[in-house]
Backbone as a printed PyTorch tensor [residue, N CA C, xyz], in Angstrom:
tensor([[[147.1910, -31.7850, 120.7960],
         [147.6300, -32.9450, 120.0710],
         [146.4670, -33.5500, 119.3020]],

        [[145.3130, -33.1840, 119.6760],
         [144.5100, -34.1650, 119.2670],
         [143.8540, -33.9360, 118.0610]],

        [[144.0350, -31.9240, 117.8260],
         [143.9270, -31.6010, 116.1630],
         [144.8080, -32.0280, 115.0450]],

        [[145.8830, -32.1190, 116.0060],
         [147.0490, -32.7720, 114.9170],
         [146.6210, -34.1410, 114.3010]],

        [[145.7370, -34.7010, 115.0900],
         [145.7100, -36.5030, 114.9860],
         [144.6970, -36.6510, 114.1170]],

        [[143.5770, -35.1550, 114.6740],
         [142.7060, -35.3540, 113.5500],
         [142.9090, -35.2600, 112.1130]],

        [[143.9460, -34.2670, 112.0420],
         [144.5750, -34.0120, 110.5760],
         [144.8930, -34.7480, 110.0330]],

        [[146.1570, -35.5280, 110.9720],
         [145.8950, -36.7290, 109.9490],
         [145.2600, -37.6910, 109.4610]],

        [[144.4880, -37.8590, 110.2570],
         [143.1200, -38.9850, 109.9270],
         [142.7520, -38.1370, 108.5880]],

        [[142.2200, -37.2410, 108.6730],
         [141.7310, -36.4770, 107.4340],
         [142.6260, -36.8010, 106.1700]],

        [[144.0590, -36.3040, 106.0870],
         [144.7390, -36.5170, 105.3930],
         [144.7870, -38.2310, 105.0200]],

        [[144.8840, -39.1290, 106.1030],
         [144.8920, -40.3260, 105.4920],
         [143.3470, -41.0470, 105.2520]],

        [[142.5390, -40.4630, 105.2480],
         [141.2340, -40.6280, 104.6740],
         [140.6250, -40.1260, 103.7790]],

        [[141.6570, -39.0180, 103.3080],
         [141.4780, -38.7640, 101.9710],
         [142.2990, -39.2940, 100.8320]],

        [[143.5570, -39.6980, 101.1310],
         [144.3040, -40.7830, 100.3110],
         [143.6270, -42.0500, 100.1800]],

        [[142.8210, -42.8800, 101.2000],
         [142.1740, -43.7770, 101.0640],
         [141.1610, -43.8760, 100.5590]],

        [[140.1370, -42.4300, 100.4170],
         [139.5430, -42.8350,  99.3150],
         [139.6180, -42.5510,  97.9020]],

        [[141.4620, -42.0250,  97.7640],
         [141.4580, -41.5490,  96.6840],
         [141.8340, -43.1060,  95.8250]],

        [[142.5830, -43.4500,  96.9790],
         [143.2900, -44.7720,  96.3500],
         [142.1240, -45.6180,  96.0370]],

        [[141.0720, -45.7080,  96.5200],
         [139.7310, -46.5420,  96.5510],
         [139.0510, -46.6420,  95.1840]],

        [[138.7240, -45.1760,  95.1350],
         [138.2040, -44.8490,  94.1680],
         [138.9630, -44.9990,  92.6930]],

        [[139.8200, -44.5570,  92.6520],
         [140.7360, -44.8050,  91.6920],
         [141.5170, -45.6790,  91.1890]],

        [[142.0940, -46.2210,  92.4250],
         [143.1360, -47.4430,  92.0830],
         [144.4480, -46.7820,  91.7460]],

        [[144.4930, -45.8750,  92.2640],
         [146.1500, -45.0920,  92.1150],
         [147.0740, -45.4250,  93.2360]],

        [[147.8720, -45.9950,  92.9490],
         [148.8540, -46.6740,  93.7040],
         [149.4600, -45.4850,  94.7570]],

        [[149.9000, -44.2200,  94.2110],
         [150.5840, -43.1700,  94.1490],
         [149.6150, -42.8900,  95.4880]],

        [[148.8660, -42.9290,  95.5480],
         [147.7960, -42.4370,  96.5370],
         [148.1300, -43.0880,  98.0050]],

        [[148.4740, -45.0420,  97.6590],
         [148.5580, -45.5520,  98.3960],
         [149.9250, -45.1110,  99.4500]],

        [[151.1060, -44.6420,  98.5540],
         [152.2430, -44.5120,  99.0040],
         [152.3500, -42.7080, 100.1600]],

        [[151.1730, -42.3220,  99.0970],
         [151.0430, -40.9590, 100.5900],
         [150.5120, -41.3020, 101.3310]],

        [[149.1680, -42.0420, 101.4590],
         [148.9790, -42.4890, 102.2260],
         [149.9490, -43.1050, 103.8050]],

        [[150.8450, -43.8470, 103.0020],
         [151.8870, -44.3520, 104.0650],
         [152.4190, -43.5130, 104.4210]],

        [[152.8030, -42.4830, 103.7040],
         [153.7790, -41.2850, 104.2810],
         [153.2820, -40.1130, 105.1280]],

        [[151.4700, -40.2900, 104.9750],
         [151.2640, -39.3870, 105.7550],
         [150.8250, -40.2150, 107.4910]],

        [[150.9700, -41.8260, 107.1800],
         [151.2950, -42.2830, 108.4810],
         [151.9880, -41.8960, 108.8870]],

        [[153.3660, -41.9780, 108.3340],
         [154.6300, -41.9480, 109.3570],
         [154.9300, -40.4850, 109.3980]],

        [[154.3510, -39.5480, 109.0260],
         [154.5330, -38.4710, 109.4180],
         [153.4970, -38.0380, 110.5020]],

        [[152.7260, -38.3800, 110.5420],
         [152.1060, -38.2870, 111.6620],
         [152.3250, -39.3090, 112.9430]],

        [[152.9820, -40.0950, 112.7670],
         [153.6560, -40.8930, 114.0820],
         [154.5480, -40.3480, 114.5180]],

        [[155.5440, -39.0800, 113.6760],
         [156.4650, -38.2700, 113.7170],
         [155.9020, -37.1290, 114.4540]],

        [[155.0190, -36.7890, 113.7750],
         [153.9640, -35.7990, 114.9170],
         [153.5660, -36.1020, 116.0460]],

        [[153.3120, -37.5230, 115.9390],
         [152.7880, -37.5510, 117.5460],
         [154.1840, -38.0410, 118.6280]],

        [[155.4940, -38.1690, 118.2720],
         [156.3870, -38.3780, 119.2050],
         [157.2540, -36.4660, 119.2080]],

        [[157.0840, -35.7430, 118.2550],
         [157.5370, -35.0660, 118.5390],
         [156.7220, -34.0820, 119.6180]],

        [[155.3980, -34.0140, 119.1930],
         [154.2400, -33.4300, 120.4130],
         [154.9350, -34.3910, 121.9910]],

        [[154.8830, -35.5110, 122.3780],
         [155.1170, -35.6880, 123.2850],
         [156.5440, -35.2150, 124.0560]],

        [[157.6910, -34.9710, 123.0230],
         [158.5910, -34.6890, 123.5640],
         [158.6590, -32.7680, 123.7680]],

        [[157.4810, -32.2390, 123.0930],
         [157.2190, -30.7990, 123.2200],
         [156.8660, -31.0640, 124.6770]],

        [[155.6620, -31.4170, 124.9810],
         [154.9890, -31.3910, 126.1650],
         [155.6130, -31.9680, 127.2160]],

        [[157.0020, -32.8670, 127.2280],
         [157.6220, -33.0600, 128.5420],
         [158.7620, -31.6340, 128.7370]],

        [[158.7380, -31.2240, 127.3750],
         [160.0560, -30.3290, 127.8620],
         [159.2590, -28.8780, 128.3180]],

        [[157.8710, -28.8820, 127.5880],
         [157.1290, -27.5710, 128.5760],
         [157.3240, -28.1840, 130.1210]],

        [[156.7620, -29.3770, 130.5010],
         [156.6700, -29.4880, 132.0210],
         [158.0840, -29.7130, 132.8000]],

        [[159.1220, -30.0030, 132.0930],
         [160.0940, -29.2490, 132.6120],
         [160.5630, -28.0490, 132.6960]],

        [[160.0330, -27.3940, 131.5640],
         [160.8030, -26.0850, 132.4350],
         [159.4030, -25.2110, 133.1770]],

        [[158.0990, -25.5220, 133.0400],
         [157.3290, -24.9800, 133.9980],
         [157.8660, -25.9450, 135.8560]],

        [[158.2800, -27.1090, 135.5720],
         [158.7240, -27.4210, 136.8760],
         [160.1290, -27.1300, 137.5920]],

        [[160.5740, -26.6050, 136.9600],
         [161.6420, -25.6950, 137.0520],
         [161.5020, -24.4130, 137.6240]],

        [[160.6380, -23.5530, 137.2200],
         [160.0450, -21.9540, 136.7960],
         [159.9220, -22.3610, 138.5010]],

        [[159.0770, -23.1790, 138.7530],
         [157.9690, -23.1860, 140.0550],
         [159.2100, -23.0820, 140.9870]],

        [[160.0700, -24.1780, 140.9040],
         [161.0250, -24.7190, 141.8420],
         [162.0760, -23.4310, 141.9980]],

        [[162.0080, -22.2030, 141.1930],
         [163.2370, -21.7290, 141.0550],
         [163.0040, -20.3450, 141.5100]],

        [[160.9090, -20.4260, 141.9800],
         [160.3430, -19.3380, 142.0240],
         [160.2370, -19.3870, 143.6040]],

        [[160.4380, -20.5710, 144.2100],
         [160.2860, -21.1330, 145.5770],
         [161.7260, -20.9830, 146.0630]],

        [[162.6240, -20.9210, 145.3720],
         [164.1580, -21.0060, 146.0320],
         [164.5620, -19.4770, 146.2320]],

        [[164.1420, -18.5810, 145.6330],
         [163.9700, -17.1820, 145.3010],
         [163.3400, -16.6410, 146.6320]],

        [[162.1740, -16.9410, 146.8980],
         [161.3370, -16.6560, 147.9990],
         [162.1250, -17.2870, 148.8310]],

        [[162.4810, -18.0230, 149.0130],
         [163.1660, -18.8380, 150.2420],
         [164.4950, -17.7580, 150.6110]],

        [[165.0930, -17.2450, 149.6890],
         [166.6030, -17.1150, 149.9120],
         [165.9620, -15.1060, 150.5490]],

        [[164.6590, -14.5830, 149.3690],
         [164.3510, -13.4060, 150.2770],
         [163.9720, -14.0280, 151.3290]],

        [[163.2430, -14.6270, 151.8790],
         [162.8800, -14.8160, 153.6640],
         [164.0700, -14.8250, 154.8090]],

        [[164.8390, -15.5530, 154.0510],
         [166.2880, -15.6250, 154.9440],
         [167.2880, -14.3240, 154.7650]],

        [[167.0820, -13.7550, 153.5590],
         [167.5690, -12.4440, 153.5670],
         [167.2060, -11.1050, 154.4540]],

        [[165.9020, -10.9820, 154.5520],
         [164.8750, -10.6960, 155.6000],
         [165.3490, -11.2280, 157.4780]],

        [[165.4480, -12.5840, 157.2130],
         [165.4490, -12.7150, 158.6390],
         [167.4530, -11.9800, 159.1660]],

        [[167.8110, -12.5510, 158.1020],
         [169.1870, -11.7480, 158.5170],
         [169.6910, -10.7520, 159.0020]],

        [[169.2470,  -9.8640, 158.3470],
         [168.9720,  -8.3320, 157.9890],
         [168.5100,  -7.8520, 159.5890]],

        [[167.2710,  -8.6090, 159.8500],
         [166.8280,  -8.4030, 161.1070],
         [167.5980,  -8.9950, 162.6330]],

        [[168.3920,  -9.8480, 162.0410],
         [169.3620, -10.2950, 163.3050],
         [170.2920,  -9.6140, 163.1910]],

        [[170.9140,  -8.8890, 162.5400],
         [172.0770,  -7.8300, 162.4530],
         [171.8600,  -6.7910, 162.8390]],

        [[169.9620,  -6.1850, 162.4060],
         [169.8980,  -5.0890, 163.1210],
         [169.4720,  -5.2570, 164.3250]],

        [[168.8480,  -6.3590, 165.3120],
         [169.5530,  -6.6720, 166.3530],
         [169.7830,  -6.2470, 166.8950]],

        [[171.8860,  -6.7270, 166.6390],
         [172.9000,  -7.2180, 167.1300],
         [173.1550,  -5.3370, 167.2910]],

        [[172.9930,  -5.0350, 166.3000],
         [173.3390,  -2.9450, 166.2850],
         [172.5520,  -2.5270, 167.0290]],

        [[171.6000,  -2.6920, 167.5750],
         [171.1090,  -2.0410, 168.6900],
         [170.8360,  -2.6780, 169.8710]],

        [[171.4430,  -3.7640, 170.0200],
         [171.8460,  -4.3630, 170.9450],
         [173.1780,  -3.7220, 171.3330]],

        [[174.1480,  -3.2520, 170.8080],
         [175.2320,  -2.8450, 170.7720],
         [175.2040,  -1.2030, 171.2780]],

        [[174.0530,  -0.9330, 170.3460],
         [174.2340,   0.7580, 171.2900],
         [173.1890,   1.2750, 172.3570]],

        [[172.9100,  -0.2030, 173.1130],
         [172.1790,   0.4220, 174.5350],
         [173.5180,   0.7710, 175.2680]],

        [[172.9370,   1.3630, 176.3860],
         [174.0370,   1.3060, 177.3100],
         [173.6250,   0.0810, 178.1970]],

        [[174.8550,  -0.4090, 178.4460],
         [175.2950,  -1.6730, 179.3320],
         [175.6210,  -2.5400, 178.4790]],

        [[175.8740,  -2.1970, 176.8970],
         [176.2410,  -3.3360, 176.6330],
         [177.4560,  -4.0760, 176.8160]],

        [[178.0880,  -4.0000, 177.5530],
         [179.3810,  -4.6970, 178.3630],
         [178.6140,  -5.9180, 178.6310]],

        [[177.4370,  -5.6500, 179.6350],
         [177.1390,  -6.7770, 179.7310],
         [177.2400,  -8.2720, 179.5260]],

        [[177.7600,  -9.6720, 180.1600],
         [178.1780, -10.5990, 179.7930],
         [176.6610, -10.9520, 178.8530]],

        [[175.4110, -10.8140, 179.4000],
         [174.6830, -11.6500, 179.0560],
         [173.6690, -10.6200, 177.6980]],

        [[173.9790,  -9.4860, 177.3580],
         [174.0540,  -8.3670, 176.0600],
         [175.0030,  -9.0650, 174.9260]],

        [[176.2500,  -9.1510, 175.2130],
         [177.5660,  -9.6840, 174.6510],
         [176.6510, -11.0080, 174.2220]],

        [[176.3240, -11.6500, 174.6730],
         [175.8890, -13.3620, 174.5170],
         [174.8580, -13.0030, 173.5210]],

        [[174.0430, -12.1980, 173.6330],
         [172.4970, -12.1710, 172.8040],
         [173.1270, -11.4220, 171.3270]],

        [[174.1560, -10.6120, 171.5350],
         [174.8330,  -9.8850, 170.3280],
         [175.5510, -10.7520, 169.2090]],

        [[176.0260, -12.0960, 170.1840],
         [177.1480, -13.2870, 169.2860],
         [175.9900, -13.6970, 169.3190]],

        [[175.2000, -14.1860, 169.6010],
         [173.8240, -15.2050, 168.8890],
         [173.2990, -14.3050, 167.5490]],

        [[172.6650, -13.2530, 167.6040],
         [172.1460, -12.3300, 166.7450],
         [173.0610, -12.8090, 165.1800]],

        [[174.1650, -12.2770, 165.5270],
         [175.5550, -12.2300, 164.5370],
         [175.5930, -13.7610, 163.7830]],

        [[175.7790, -14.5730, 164.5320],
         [175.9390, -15.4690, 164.4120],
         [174.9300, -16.5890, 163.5730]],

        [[173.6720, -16.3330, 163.7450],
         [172.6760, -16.6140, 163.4010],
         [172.0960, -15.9160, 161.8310]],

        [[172.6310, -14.5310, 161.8020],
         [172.4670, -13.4740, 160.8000],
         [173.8940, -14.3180, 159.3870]],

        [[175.0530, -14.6150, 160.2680],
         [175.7070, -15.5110, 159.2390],
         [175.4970, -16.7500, 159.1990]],

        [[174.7500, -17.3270, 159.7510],
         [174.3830, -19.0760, 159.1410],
         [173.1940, -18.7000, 158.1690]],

        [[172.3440, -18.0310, 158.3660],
         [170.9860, -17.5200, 157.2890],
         [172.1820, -16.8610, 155.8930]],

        [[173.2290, -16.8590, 156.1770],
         [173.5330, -16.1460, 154.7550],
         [174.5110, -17.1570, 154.2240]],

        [[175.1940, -17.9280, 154.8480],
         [176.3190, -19.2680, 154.2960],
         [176.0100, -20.2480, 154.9620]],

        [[175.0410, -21.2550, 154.8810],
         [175.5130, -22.5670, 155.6160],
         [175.8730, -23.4120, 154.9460]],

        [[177.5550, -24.2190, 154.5830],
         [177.1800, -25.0270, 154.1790],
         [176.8300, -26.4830, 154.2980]],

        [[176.6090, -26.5270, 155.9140],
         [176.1140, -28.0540, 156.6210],
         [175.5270, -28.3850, 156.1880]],

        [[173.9430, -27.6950, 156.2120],
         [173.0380, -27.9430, 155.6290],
         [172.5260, -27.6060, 154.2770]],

        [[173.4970, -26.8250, 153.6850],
         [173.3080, -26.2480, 152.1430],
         [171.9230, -25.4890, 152.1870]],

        [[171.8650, -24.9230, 152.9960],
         [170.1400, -23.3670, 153.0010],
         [170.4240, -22.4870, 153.1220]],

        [[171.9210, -21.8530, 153.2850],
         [171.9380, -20.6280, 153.2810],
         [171.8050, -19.7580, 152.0560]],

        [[172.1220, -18.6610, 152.2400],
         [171.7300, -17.7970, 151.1140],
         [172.8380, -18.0380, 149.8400]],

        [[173.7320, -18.4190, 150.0960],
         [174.8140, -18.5760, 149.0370],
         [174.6370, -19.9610, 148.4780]],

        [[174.1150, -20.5480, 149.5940],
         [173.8760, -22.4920, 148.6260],
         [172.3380, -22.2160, 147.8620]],

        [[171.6680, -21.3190, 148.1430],
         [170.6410, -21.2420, 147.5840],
         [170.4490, -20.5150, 146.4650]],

        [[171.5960, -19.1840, 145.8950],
         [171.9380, -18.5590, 145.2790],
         [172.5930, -19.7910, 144.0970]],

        [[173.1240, -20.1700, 144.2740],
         [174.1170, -21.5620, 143.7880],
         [173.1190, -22.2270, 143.1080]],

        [[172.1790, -22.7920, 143.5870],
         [170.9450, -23.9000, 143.3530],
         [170.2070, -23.4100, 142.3210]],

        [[170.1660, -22.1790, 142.6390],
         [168.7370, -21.3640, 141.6800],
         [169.9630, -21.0500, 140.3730]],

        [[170.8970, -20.9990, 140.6570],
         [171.3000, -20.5460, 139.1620],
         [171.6350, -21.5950, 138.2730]],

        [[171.5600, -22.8690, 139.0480],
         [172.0410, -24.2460, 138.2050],
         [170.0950, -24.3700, 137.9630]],

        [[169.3250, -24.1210, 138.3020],
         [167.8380, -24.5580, 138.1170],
         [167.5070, -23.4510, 137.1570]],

        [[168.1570, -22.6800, 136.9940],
         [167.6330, -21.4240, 136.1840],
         [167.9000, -21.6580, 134.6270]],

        [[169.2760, -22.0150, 134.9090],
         [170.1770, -23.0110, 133.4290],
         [169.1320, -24.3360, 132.8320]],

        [[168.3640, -24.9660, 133.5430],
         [167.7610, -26.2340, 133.4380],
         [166.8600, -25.5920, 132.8470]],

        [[166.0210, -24.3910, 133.3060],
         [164.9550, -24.4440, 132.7260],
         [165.0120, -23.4440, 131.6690]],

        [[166.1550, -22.6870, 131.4500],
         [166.0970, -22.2050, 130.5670],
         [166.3980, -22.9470, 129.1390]],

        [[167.1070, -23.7120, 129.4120],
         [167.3610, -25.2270, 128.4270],
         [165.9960, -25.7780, 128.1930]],

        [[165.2860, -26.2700, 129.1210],
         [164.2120, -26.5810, 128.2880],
         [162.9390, -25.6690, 127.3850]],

        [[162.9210, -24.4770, 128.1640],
         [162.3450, -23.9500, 127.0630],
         [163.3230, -23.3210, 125.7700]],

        [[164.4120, -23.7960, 125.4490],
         [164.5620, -23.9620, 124.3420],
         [164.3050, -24.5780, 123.2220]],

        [[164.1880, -26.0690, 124.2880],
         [163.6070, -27.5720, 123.6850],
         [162.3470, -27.2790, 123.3480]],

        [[161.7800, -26.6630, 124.0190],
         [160.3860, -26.5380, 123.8900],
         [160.1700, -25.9820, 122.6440]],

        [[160.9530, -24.4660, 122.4110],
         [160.8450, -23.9150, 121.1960],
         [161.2140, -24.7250, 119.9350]],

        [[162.2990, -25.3770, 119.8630],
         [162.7330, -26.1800, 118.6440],
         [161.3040, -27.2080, 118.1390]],

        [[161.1950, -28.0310, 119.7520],
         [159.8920, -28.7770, 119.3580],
         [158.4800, -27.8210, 118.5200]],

        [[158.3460, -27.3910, 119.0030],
         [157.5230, -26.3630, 118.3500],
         [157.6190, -26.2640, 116.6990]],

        [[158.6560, -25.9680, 116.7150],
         [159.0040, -25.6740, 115.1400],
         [159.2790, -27.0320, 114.2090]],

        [[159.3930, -28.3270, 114.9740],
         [159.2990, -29.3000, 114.4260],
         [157.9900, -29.7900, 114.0200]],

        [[157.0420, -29.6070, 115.1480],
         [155.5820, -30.0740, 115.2320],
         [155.1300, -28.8350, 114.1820]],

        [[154.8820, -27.5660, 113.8450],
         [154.6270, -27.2110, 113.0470],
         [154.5910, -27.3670, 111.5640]],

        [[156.1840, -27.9630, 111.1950],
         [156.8600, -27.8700, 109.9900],
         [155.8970, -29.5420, 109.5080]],

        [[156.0460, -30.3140, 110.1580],
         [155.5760, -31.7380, 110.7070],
         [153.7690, -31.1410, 110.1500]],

        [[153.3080, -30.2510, 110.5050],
         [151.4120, -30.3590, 110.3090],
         [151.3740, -30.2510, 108.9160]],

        [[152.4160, -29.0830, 108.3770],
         [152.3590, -28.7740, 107.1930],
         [152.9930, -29.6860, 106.2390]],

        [[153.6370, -30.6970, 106.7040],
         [153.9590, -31.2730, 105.7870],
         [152.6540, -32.6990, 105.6780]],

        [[151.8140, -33.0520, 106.6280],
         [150.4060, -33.7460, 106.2780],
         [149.7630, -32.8750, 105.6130]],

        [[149.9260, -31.6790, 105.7560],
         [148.6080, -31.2330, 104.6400],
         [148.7980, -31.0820, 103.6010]],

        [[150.7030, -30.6680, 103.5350],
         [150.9830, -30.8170, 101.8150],
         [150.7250, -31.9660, 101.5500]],

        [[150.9510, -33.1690, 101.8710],
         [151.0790, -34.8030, 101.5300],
         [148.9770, -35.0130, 101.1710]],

        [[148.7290, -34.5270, 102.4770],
         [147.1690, -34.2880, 102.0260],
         [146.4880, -33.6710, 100.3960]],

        [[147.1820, -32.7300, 100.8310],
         [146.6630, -31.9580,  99.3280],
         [147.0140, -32.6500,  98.3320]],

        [[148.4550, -33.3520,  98.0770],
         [148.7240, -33.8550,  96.6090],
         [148.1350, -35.1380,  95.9750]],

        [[146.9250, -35.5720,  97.4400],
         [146.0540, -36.9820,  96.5820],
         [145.2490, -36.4800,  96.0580]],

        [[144.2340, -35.1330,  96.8780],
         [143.7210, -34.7770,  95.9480],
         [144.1700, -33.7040,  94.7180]],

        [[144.7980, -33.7530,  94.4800],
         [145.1810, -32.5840,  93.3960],
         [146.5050, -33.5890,  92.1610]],

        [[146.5970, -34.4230,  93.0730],
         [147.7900, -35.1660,  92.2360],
         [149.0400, -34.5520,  91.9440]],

        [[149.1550, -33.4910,  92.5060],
         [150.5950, -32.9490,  92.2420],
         [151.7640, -33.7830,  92.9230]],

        [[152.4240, -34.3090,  91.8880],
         [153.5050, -35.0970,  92.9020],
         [154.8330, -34.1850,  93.2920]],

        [[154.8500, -32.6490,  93.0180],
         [155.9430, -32.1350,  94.1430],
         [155.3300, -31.5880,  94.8880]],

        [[153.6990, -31.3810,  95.2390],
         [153.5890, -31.4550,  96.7330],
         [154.0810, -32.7540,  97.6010]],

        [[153.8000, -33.8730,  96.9460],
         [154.4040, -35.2520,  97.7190],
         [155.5510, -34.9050,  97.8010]],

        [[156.4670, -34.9610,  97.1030],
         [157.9060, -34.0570,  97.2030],
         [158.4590, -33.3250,  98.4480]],

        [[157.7660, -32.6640,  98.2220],
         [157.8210, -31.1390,  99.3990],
         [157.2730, -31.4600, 100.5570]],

        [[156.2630, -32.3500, 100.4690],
         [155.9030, -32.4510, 101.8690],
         [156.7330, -33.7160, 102.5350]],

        [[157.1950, -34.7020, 101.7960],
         [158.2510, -35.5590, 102.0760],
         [159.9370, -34.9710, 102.7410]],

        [[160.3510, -34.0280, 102.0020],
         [161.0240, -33.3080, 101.9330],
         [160.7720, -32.3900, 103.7330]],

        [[160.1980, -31.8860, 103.3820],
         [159.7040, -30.9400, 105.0360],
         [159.2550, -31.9120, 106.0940]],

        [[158.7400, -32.7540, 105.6560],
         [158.6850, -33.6920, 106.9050],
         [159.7460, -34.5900, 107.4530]],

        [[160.4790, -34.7000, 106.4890],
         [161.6160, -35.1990, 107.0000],
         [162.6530, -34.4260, 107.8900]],

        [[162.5120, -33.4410, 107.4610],
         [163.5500, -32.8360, 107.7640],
         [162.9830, -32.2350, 109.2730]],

        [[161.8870, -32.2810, 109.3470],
         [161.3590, -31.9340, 110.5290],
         [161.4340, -33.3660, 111.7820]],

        [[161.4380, -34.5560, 111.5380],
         [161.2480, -35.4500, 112.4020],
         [162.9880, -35.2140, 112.2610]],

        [[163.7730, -35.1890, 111.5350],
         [165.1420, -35.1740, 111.9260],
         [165.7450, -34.2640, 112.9710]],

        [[165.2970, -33.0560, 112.7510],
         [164.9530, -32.2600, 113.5840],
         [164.9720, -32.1270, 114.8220]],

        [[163.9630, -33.0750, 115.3940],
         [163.5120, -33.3860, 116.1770],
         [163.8870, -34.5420, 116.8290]],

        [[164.2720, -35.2170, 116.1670],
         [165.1100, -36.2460, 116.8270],
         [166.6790, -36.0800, 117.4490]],

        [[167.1550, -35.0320, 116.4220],
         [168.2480, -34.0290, 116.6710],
         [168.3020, -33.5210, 118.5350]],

        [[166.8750, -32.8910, 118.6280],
         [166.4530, -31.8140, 119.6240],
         [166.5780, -33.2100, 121.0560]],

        [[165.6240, -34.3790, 120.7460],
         [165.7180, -35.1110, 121.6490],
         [166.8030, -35.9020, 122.2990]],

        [[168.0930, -35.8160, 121.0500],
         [168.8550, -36.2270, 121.5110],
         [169.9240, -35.4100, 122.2660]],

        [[169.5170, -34.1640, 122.0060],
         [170.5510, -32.9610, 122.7520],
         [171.3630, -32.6600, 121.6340]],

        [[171.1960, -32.7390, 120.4930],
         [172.4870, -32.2600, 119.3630],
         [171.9080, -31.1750, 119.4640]],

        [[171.1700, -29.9220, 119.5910],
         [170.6530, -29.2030, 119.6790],
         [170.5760, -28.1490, 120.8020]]])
């Protein structure tokens, strides 16, 4: 963010001393425009950088529910196989074989559905795919922002360039692209996007 900020300082310190030097009004008015395009820059950078840390806090959370649901997949797996060779000793008639076989089993299906506590493997399957949606949404946001904050640099440097050069359809164009970029972006923040 903070090359961006410099840019514009640059850009509006070169309108200021164009306007200085000269007394060209025209100067004064990019000037303003390359304020508010850079105030445009700096809210659209902030709304880039919350929607990266959402979906990196997402990524993390969704990378932890994953591991969670293999561990319990794992422990399952292992209470079932168990319960199967608990089953083919001999004696398993046994009342107190029978008892360790319904625990095994039993235990092997709460690790795979609970929904008391919502940890089993199916509430966790469930979770990660609604967290997966979240963060794949935001790095969308992320991308759009991106392309706003870009369109947004280039339009200070066109606005830059046309004090010194005086071309007024770079002012144009960079008015033009910058607008359309904070719209953009305001678009993105509001979810029309």
């Amino acid at each position: 963010m903070s090359e961006s900020i410099e840019q514009a300082q640059e850009g509006l310190e070169s309108a200021h001393d164009a306007a200085a030097h000269e007394g060209d009004h025209a100067a004064r008015w990019i000037a303003v425009l390359i304020a508010a395009l850079a105030a445009c820059l700096a809210l659209a950078e902030l709304g880039e950088k919350a929607a990266q840390n959402t979906y990196l806090t997402d990524h993390v959370t969704l990378s932890d529910d994953w591991a969670y649901y293999q561990a319990k997949s794992a422990r399952a797996t292992t209470r079932e196989a168990e319960a199967s060779v608990l089953e083919s000793l001999p004696g398993a008639a046994d009342p107190a074989i029978q008892a360790r076989i319904k625990q095994a089993r039993d235990q092997a299906a709460l690790l795979r559905d609970d929904p008391t506590s919502g940890k089993g493997m199916k509430q966790l399957d469930a979770r990660a795919g609604e967290i997966q949606a979240e963060r794949d949404h935001a790095f969308h946001h992320y991308h759009w922002y991106e392309l706003a904050v870009g369109a947004l640099q280039i339009a200070i440097v066109l606005a830059s360039v046309s004090v010194v050069t005086r071309a007024r359809a770079l002012t144009l164009t960079a008015g033009l692209i910058g607008g359309g970029a904070a719209i953009f972006a305001l678009s993105v923040a509001l979810g029309l996007i």
